[in-house]
C-alpha positions in Angstrom: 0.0 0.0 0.0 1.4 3.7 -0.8 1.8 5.7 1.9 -0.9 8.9 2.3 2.0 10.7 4.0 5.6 11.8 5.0 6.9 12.1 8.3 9.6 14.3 9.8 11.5 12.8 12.4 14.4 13.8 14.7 17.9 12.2 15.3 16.6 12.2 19.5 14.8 9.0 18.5 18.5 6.5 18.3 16.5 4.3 15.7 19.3 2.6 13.7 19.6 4.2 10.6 18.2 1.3 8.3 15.1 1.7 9.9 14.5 5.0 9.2 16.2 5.1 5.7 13.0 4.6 3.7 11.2 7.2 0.9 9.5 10.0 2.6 11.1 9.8 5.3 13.2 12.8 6.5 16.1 13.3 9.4 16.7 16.4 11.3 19.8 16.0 12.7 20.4 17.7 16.0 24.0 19.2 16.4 26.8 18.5 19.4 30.0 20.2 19.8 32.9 18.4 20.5 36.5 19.3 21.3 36.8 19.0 17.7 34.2 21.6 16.6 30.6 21.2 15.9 29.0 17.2 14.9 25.3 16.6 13.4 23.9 13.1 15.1 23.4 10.8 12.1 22.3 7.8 13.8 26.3 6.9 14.3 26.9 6.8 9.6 29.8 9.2 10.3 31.0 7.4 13.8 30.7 4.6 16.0 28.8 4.6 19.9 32.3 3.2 20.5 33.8 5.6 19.2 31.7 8.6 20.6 31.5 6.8 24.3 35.4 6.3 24.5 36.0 9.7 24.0 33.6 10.6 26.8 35.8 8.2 28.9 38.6 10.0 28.1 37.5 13.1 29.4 35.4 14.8 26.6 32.6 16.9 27.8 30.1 17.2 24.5 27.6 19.5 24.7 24.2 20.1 22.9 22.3 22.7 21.4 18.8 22.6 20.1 18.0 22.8 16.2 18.3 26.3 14.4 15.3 28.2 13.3 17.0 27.4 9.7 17.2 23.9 9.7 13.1 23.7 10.7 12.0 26.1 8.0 13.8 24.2 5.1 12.8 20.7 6.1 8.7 22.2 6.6 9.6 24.1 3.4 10.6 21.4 1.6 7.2 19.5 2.9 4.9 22.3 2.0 6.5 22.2 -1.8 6.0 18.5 -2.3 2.3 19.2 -2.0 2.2 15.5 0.1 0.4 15.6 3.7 3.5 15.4 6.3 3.8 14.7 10.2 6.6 15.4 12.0 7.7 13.9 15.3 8.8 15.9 17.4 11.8 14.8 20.5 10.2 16.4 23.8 9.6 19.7 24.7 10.2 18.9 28.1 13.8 18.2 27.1 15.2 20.4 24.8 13.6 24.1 23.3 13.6 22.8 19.4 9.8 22.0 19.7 9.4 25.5 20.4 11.8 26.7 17.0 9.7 24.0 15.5 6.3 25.6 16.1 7.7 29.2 15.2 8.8 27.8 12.1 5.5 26.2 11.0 3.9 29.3 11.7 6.2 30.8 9.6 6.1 28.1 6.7 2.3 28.0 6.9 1.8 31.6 6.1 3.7 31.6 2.8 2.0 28.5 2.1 -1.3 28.1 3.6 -2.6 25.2 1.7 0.4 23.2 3.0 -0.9 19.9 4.9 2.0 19.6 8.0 1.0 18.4 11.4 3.8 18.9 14.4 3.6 16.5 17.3 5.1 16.8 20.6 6.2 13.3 21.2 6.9 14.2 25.5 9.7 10.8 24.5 13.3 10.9 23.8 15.3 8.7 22.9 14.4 5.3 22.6 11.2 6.1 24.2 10.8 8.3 21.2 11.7 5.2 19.2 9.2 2.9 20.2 6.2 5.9 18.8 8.7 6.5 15.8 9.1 2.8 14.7 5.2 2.1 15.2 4.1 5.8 13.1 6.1 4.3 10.3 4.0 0.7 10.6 1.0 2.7 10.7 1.7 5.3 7.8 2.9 2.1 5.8 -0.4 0.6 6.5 -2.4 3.6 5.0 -3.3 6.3 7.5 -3.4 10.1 6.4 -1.3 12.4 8.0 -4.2 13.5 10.0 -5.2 10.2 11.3 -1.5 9.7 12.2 -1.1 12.9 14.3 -3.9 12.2 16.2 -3.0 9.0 16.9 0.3 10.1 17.9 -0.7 12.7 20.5 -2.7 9.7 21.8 -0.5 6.8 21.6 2.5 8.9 23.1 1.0 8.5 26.5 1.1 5.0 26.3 5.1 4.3 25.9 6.5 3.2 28.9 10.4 3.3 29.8 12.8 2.9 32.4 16.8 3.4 31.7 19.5 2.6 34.4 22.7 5.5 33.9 26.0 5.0 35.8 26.5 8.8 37.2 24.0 11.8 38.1 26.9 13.9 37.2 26.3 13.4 33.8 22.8 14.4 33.6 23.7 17.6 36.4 26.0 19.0 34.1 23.3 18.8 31.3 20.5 20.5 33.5 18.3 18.0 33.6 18.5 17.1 37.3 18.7 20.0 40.1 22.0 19.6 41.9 21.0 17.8 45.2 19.8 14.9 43.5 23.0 14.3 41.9 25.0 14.7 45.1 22.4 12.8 47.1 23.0 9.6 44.2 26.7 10.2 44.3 26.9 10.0 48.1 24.7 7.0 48.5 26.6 5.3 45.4 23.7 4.2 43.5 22.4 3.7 40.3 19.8 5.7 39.4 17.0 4.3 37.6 14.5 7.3 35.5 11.7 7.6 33.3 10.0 9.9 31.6 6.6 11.9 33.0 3.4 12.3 30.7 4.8 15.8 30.4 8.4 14.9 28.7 10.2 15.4 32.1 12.8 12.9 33.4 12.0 11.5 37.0 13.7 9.4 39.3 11.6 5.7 39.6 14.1 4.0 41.6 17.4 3.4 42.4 20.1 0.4 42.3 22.9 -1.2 44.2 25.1 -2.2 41.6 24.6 -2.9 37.4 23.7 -6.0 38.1 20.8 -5.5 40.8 19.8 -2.2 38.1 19.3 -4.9 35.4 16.9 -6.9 37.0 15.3 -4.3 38.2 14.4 -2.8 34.8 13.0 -6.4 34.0 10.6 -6.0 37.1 9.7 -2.9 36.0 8.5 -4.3 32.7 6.6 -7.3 34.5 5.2 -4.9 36.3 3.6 -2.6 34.0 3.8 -4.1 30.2 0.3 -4.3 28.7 -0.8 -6.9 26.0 0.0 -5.4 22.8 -1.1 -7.9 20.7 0.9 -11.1 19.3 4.4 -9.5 18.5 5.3 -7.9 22.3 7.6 -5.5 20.8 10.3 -4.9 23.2 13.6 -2.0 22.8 16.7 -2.2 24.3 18.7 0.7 24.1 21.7 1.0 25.1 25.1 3.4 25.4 28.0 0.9 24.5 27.4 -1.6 27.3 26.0 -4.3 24.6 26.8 -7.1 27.3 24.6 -5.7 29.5 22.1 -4.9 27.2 22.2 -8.7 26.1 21.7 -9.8 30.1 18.3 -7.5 30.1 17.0 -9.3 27.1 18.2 -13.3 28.6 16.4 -11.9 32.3 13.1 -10.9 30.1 13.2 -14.1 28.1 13.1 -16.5 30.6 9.2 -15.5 31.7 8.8 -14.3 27.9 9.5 -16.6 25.5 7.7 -14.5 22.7 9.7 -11.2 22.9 10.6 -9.2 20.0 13.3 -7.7 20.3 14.8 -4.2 19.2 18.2 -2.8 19.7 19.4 0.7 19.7 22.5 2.4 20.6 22.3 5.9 22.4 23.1 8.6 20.3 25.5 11.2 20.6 22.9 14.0 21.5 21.6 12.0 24.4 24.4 9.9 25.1 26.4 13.4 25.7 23.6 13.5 28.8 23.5 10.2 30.1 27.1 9.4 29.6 28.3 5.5 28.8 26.9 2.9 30.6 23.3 3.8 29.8 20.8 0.9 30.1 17.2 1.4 28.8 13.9 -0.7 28.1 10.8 0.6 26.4 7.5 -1.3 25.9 3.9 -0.6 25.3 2.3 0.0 28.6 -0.8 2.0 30.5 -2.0 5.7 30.1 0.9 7.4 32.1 -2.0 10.2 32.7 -3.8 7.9 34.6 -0.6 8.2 36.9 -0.9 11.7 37.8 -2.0 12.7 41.2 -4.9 14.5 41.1 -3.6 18.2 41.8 -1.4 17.2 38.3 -4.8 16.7 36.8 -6.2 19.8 37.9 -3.1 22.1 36.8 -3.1 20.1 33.0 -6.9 20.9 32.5 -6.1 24.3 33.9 -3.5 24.4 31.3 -5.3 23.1 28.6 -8.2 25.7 29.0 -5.6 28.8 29.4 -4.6 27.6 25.7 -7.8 27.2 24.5 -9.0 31.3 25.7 
């Protein structure tokens, strides 16, 4: 079946590349700075995660930036002139400031064309929590919805990716911003592994914590038992991981004893995130419940209250 629509996606996902290397299907590729000068994450064509994560051992300190106004309004440019219905996928708000260039640059793109058929999601996912949503929009688009059907079944079925990931130091994530200071000294102190996820908003959260990689690992298998939903006959399952492939391939022995029908995806942590979570990262992502059924009930209140200020 030919697909109705494009999609858009971002380099946050750490899909390998073959997956995503398919007509109508575009890469913005967010940018890191090395010690070297300034790096576009290709899903690891132009390096390895070995490569990138012994540097990082080293001593290098990459940073990130979010993607430039410029970049956006080509890539919707080049959507509104192919006169084909896109989505684009966007890596959390909640995370990084490019959803916000993103939606400037629509606006911009839509005025000089208004009959231009582009839909911009906030996925609230990164990484290879982002992957999971990416890998099932292309299923669905290859199985024939529009580009409307498929952004309104993203902003549904983003809700419903569950993930827990396992990093080696706070530190990493400190220097980033994306833990206050006191969390990372309180981890560091207690020598711990710190086990997060991501909230219905995009936010990262401490679930848990670890004695040791090896106690971590089974831990993210609970995690799964615990909260994995039915999704049907193939129980897609990603592993993602930030050069620790032995570990990766314990996670996925732990799961398979009590699931013998697993499938089975493997990433590697990009550059972009990997320059935030540092090696070491371990991560698992599955179908699971309605994180918004989660939310304590002031949450609820504050995210209706925020859904009517938009609305006035």
């Amino acid at each position: 079946m030919q697909p109705q629509c494009n999609l858009i996606i971002d380099s946050c996902c750490d899909l390998p590349f073959e997956v995503i290397d398919r007509e109508g299907v575009e890469l913005v590729k967010f940018p890191y700075v090395m010690s070297d000068g300034e790096h576009f994450d290709d899903l690891f064509q132009t390096t390895t995660a070995k490569q990138f994560y012994d540097a990082m051992r080293q001593g290098e300190q990459p940073t990130t930036s979010q993607v430039s106004m410029e970049v956006y309004k080509d890539v919707f440019t080049r959507a509104a002139q192919s006169n084909i219905p896109t989505v684009c996928l966007s890596f959390s708000s909640g995370l990084s400031g490019s959803y916000d260039v993103a939606v400037l640059m629509l606006e911009q793109v839509k005025s000089e064309y208004p009959d231009a058929e582009i839909y911009l999601v906030d996925t609230y996912l990164a990484s290879v929590a982002e992957a999971l949503l990416v890998y099932e929009a292309l299923r669905q688009r290859d199985k024939g919805m529009s580009a409307q059907e498929l952004a309104k079944w993203a902003q549904e079925a983003r809700y419903f990716v569950d993930e827990a990931f396992m990093i080696d130091d706070l530190e990493v994530l400190k220097r980033g911003g994306r833990i206050p200071s006191t969390v990372a000294y309180a981890g560091s102190k207690l020598d711990v592994k710190p086990i997060l996820t991501i909230t219905p908003d995009g936010k990262l959260s401490i679930t848990g914590v670890a004695r040791g990689r090896k106690k971590g690992i089974k831990q993210l298998a609970q995690y799964y038992e615990k909260r994995v939903q039915n999704s049907g006959p193939e129980k897609i399952v990603i592993i993602g991981n930030a050069d620790c492939e032995k570990d990766a391939e314990k996670l996925k022995e732990v799961l398979s004893k009590n699931n013998e029908d697993l499938l089975f995806l493997e990433s590697n942590i990009g550059p972009v995130i990997g320059s935030h979570v540092g090696p070491g990262m371990i991560a698992i992502v599955f179908w699971g419940s309605d994180k918004r059924e989660e939310l304590s009930v002031a949450d609820r209140i504050a995210n209706k209250v925020r859904g009517e200020r938009k609305d006035d």
